[in-house]
C-alpha positions in Angstrom: 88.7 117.3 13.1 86.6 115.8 10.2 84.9 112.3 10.8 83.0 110.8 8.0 80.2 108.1 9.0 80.0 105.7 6.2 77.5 103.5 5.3 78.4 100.4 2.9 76.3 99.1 0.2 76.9 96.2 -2.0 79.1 98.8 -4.9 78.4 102.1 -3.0 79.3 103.7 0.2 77.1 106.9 1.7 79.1 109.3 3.6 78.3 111.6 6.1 81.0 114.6 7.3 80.7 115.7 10.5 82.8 118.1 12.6 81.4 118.3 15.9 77.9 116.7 17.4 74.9 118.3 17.1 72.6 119.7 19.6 68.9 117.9 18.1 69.9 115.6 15.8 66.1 115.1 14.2 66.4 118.9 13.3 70.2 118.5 11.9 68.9 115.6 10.0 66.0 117.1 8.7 67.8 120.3 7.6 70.8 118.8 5.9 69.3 115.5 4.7 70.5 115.2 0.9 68.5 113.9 -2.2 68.9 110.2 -2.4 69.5 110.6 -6.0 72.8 112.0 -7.6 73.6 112.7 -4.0 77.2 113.8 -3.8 78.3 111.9 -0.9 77.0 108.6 -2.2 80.5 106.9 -4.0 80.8 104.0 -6.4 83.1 101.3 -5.7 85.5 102.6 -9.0 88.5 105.0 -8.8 86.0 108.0 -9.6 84.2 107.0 -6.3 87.3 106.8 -4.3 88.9 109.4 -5.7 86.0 111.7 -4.7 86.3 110.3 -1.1 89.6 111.4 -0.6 88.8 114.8 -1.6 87.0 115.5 1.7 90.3 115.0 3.2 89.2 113.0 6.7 90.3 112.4 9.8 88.5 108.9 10.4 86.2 106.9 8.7 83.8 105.5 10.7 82.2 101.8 9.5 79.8 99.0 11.4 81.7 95.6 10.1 77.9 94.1 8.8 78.8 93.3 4.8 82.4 92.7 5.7 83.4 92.2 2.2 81.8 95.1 0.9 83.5 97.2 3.5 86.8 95.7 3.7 88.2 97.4 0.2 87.1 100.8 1.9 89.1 100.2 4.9 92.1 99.1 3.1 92.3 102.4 0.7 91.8 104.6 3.8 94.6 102.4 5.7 97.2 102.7 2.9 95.9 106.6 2.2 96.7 107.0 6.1 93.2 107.5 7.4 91.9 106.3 10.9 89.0 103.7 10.6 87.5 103.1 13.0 84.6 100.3 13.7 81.2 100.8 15.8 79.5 97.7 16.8 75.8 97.2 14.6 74.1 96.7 18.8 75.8 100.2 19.4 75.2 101.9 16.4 71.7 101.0 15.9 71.1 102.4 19.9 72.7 105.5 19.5 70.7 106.3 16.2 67.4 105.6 18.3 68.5 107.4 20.8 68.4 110.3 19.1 65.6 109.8 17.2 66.7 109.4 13.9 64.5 108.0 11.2 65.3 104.1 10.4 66.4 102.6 7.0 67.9 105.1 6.3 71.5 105.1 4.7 72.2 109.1 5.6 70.9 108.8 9.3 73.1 105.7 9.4 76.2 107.3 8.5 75.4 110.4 11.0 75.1 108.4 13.7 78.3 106.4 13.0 80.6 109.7 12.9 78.4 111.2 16.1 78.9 108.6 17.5 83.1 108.4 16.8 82.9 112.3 18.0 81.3 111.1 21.0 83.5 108.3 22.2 86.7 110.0 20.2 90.0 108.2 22.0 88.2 105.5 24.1 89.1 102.3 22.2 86.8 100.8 24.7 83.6 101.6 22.5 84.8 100.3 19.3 85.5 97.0 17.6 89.3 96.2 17.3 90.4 94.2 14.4 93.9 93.6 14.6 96.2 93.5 11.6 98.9 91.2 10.6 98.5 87.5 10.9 96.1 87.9 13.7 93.5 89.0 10.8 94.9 86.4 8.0 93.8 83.6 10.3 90.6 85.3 11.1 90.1 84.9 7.2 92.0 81.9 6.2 89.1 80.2 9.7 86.4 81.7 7.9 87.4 80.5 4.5 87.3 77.2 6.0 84.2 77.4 7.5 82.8 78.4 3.8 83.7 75.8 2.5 82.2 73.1 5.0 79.4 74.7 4.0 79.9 73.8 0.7 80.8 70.7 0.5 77.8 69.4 3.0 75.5 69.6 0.0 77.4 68.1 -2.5 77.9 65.5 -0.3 74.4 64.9 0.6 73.6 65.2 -3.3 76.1 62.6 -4.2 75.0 60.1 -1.6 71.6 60.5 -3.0 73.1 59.3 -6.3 74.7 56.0 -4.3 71.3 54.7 -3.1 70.5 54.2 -6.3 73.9 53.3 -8.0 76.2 51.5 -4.9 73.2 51.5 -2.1 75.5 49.4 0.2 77.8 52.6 0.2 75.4 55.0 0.4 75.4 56.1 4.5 79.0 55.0 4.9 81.3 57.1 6.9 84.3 58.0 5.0 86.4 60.1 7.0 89.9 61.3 5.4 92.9 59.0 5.6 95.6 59.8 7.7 98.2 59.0 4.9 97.1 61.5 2.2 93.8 63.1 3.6 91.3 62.2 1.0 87.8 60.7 2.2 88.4 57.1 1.2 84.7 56.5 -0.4 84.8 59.9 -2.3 88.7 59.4 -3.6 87.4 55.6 -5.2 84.6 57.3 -6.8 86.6 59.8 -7.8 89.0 57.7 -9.6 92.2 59.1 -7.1 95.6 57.7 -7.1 96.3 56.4 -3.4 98.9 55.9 -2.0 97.7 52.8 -0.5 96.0 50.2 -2.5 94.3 48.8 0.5 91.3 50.8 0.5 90.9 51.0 -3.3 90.1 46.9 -2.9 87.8 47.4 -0.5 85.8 49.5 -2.3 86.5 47.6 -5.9 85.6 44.3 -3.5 81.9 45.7 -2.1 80.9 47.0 -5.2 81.4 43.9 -6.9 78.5 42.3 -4.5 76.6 45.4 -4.4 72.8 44.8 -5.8 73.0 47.9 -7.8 76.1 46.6 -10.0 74.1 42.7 -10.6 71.1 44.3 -11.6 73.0 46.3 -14.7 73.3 50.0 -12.5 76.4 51.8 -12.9 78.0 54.7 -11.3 77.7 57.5 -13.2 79.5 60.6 -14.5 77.6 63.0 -12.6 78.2 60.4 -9.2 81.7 60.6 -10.1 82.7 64.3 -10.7 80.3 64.9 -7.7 82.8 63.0 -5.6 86.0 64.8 -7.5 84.2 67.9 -6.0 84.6 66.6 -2.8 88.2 65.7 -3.1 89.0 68.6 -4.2 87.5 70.5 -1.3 89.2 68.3 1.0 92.3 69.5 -0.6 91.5 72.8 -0.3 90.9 72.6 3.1 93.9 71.1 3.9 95.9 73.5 2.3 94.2 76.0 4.4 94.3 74.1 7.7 98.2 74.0 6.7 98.4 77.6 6.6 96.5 77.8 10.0 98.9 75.5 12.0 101.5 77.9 9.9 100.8 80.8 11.6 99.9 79.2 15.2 103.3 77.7 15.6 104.8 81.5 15.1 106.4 81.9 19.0 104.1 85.0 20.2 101.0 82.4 19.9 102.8 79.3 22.0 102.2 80.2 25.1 98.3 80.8 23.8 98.4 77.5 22.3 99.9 75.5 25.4 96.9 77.0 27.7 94.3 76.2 25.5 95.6 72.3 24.6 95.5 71.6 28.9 91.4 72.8 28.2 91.2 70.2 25.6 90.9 73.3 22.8 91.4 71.6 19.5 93.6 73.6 16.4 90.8 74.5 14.6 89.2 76.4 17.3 92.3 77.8 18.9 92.6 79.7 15.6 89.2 81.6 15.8 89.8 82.4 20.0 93.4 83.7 19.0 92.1 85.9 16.2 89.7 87.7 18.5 91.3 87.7 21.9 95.6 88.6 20.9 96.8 89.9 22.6 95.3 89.1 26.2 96.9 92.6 27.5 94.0 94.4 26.1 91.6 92.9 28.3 91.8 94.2 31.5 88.6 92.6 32.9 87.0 89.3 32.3 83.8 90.9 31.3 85.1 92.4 28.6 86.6 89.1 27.7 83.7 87.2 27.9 82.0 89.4 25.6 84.6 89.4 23.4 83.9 85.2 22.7 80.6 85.9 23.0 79.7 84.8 26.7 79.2 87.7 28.3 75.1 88.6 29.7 73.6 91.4 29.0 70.6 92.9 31.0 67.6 93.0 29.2 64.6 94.1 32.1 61.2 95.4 32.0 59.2 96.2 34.5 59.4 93.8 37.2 60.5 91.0 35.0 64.7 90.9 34.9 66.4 88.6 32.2 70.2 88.4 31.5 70.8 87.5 27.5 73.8 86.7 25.8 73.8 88.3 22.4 76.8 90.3 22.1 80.6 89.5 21.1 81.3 87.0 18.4 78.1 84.2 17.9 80.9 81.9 16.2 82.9 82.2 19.3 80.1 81.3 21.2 79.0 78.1 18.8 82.6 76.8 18.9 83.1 77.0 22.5 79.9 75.3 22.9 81.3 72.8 20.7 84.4 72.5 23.1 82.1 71.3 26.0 80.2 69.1 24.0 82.7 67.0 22.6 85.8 68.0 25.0 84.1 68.2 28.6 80.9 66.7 28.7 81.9 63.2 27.7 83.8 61.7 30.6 86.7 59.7 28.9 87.5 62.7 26.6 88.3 65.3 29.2 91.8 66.6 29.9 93.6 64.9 32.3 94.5 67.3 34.4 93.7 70.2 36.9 91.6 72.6 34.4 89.6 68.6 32.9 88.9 67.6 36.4 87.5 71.6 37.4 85.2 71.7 34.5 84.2 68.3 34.4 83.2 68.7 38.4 81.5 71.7 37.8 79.4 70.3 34.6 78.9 67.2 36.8 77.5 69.3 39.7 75.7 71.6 37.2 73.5 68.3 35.1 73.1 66.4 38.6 70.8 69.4 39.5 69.0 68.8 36.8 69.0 64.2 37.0 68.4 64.5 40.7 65.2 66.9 40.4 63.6 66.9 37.0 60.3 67.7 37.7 62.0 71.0 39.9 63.6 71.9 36.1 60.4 70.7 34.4 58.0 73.6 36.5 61.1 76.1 35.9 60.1 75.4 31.8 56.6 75.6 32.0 56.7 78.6 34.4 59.1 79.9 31.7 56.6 78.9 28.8 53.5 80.6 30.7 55.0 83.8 31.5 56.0 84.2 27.3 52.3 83.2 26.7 51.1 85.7 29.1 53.1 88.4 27.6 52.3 88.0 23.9 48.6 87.8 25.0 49.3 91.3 27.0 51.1 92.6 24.2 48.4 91.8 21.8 45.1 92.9 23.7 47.3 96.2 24.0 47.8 97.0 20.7 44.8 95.4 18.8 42.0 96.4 21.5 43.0 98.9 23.8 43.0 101.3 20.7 39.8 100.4 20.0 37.6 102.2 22.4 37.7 105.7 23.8 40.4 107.4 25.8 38.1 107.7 28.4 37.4 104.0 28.8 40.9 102.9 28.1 42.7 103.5 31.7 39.1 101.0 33.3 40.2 98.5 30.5 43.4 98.1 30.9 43.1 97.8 34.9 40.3 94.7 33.9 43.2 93.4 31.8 45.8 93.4 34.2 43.1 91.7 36.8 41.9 88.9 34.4 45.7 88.6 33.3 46.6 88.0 37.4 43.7 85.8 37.8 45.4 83.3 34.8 48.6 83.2 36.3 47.5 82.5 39.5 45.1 79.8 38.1 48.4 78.4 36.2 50.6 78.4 38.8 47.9 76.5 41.0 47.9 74.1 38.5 51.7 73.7 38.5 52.2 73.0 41.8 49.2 70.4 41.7 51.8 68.5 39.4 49.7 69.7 36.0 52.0 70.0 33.2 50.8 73.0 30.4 50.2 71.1 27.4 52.6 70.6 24.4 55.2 70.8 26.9 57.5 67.6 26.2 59.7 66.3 28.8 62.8 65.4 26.0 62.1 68.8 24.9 62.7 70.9 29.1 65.4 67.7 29.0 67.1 69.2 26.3 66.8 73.1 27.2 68.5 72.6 30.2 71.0 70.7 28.9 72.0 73.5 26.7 71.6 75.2 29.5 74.3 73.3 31.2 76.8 73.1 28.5 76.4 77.4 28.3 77.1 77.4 32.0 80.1 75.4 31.8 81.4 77.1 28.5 80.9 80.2 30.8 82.8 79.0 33.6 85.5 77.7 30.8 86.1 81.0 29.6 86.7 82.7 33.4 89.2 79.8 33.7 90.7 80.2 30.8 91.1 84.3 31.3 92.9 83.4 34.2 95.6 81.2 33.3 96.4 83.4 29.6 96.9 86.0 31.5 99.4 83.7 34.0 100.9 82.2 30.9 101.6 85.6 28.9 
């Protein structure tokens, strides 16, 4: 069986052929490495390039999904050319190169470790990404796309309302969410020059800037305000036609039963979309860890020493943002939770989760400093280590480093003396610990949200 490990540049992908893993990987490496110019397993992005890659005849390709739209065209030609891909997380890839020791930035020792690590794990879907086909992955997209262009039209928004405070001041910082009758941003559309299909607002608008300062002092809109603001009608139309073909492909009948669950949490469209794409079918997941890290909420250990920390970096971070989102604007806020059984079980455990923190602030407040000292402490450590341990002899270095660790033990002592005295480190603001922990709650609760929410898609499928 031939896997090649491929490495994606911007117009170039680096391939490395492996047949079976080898015993020291430095030495392989090192032995086999190839010239990094006119190497011949380095391919353009042209048909010479892929015609050359299908020469070697694989089994599998093996890709990390970083530079998605660089990769993507690879993984289409070796889909339609009937050729396994498969996908290794940029976490797990990046560990198994260490692991075995081979040299960083460094496209070659990339791609090795990609198909080492495909031979490795060959037939356990378990250790690699799944991106599922179909319209699972056109909504994947069409989400993204939307996101893209949010993040377009913020600026030209901001850049245009710059343009108001000096030509229509009075309209400058006005909310102008779209209409529900054609879905064009009311303020934007009039600058525009739009046809409505309600006059109503037009007046308004016509009416204000009439009395507006700018207008009786001789200041008039001008034709970059305006075609600024066509720009922002026409993304709003482009959105829409996106969020259309969103809602298309939810209402097909294998997503209902997805879609009913996630409306009794309070889920919005827009979100449901991203959660579908990444977790359809729930009949992969057979546990709710691997769920969790899936959206993005599962804890990894991350320990040293005697000092144990749990983070939560794996799994998908836009996951994780929108189902932060959810709690913010869904849970947290008493009027706007679900009425129901699943509302009233998150709301009583985000409840019970911020009274800890109202009830005994200056309990959470010591937690933050404590927190706060013990980083300190560590970057101190970390640089006395490697700026003057170095410095003297190996003979003197073990009698240093034991004074270290004593004058180190000796601050934390003297700080956590201090602490329970009711001294506060300084810089420490108390809106500052106030708003830690209350990310802190809304992560808990979005945690507790996704255990519920394993439990009743896999009740409702």
């Amino acid at each position: 069986m031939k896997i090649l490990g491929a490495d994606v540049c911007k117009n170039t992908i680096v391939v490395w052929e492996l047949t079976s893993i080898p015993k020291n990987f430095r030495r392989y490496f090192r032995d086999n490495k190839r010239p990094k110019d006119n190497d011949p397993l380095t391919f353009k992005a042209n048909a010479d390039g892929v015609k050359k890659l299908l020469a070697l005849k694989p089994d599998a390709v093996v890709m990390e999904p970083t530079g998605v739209h660089y990769s993507w065209i690879w993984s289409h030609i070796c889909e339609v050319e009937g050729i396994k891909v498969l996908w290794v997380g940029h976490a797990e890839s990046t560990h198994y190169r260490k692991q075995n020791k081979l040299p960083d930035k460094n496209d070659q020792a990339d791609a090795l470790a990609l198909a080492a690590y495909a031979l490795l794990h060959w037939g356990d879907d378990e250790f690699f990404l799944q991106f599922e086909a179909s319209q699972v992955a056109t909504m994947r997209h069409l989400w993204l796309q939307l996101q893209s262009l949010n993040k377009i039209q913020s600026p030209t928004i901001n850049r245009a309302r710059q343009q108001l405070a000096r030509e229509f001041p009075e309209a400058a910082l006005m909310r102008s969410p779209p209409s529900k009758t054609d879905g064009l941003p009311p303020l934007w559309a009039w600058l525009a020059g739009r046809e409505r299909q309600t006059k109503r607002q037009s007046r308004y608008y016509d009416n204000l800037y009439q009395k507006s300062i700018a207008n009786q002092y001789g200041v008039g809109i001008t034709t970059f305000t305006r075609k600024l603001s066509n720009m922002v009608c026409d993304l709003w139309d482009w959105k829409m036609e996106i969020q259309n073909e969103i809602i298309e492909i939810l209402n097909a009948p294998e997503f209902i039963p997805y879609r009913k669950t996630m409306t009794q949490f309070g889920i919005g469209i827009k979100p449901q979309a991203l959660l579908i794409s990444q977790i359809y079918p729930i009949t992969k997941f057979d546990s709710l860890g691997r769920f969790k890290r899936r959206l993005g909420m599962a804890k990894d250990e991350s320990s040293s020493g005697d000092k144990e920390t749990m983070n939560t970096g794996s799994g998908s971070k836009l996951c994780r943002c929108q189902l932060y989102l959810w709690i913010l604007d869904a849970i947290a806020p008493k009027h706007a939770r679900p009425n129901n059984e699943i509302g009233q079980k998150l709301g009583d455990f985000y409840d019970s989760r911020k009274s800890q923190f109202q009830d005994n602030p200056e309990l959470w407040k010591q937690k933050a400093v404590a927190r706060l000292q013990q980083e300190a402490l560590g970057e101190f450590k970390r640089s006395l280590a490697q700026n003057l341990i170095p410095m003297v002899s190996k003979e003197l270095q073990p009698q240093l480093e034991a004074t270290l660790n004593l004058t180190l033990q000796t601050m934390q002592m003297s700080m956590t003396t201090s602490m329970n005295a009711g001294e506060i480190a300084p810089g420490v603001k108390a809106k500052d610990v106030k708003r830690g922990f209350g990310n802190l709650v809304i992560s808990q609760t979005a945690a507790y949200g996704c255990r519920l929410l394993f439990k009743e898609l896999k009740k409702a499928v």
